[in-house]
C-alpha positions in Angstrom: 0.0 0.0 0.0 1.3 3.8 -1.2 1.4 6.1 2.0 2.3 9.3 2.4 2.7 10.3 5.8 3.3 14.3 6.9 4.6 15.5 9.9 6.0 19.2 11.2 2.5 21.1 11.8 2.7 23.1 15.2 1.2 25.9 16.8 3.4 29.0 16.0 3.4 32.8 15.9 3.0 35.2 13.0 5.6 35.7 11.1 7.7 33.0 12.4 8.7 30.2 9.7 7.6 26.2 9.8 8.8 22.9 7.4 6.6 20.5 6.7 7.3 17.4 5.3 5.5 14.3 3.7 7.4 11.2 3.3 6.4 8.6 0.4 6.9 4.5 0.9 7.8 4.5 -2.2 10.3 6.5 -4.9 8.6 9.8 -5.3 9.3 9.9 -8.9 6.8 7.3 -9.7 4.3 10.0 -9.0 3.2 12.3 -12.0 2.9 15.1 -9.6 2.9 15.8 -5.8 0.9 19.0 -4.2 0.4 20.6 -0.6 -3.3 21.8 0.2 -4.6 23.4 3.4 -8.3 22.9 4.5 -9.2 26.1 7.1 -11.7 25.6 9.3 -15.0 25.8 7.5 -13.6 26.1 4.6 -12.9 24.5 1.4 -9.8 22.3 0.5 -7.5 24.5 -1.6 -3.7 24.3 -3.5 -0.9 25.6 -1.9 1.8 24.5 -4.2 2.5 21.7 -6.6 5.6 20.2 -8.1 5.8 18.1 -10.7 8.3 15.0 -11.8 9.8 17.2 -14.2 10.3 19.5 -11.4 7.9 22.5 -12.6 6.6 24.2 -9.6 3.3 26.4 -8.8 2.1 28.2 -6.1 -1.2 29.8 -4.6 -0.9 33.6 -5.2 -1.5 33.8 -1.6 1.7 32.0 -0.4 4.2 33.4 -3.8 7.1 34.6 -2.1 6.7 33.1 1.2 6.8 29.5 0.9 8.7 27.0 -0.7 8.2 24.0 -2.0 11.0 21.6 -2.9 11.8 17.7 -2.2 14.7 15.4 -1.6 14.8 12.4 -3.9 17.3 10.6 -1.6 14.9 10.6 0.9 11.7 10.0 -1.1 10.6 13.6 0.8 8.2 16.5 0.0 8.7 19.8 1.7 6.9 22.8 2.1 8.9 25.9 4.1 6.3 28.7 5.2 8.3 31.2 6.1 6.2 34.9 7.1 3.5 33.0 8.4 0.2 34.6 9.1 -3.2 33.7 11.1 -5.0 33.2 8.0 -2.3 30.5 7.3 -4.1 28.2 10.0 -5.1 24.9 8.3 -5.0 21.4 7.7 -2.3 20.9 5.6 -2.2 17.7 3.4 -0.1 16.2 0.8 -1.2 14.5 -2.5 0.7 12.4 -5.2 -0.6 12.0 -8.6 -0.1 8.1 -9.5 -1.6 7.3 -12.8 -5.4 8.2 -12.5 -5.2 8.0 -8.7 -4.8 10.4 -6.0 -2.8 9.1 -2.9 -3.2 11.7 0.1 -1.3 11.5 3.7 -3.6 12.1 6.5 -3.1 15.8 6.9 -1.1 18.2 9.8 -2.4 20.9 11.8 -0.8 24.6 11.4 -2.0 26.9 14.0 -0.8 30.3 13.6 -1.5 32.5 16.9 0.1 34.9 18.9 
């Protein structure tokens, strides 16, 4: 069974930074394509930033210029550095890998940004 599993969320205070990562059981270039999202509460899942095998990257206007997101091949690893984080930043955030026509997703870590 495919897994991805993230870890990293934790409660911290605006504008400090936070890695998050999501580790694959398996080589991460098998995947087509591998994405963060963020669920706040009561509202809808959205994108945060993708990256694709080729390496191509996107990002959510929202977080251009303050995260980053980037992964380690050695280590079959996805990250996602928020750095400036702000209140509005709280989520759920989840990771996603394109495999085929399926969509594998890890079970999600909370970001809680307070003062």
């Amino acid at each position: 069974q495919i897994r991805l599993v993230e870890s990293g969320g934790a409660l911290v205070q605006p504008v400090e930074s936070l890695r998050l990562s999501c580790a694959a059981s398996i080589n991460i270039l098998s995947f087509k394509a591998m994405a963060w999202y963020r669920q706040a509460p009561g509202q809808q899942r959205e994108l945060v930033a993708r990256i694709t095998a080729g390496g191509s990257i996107d990002y959510a206007d929202y977080v251009k210029g303050r995260f980053t997101i980037s992964r380690d091949m050695a280590k079959d690893t996805m990250y996602l550095q928020m750095n400036n984080q702000m209140p509005d930043d709280t989520a759920v955030y989840s990771c996603v890998a394109a495999l085929g026509s399926h969509a594998v997703w890890g079970q999600g870590t909370q970001v809680t940004v307070s003062s």
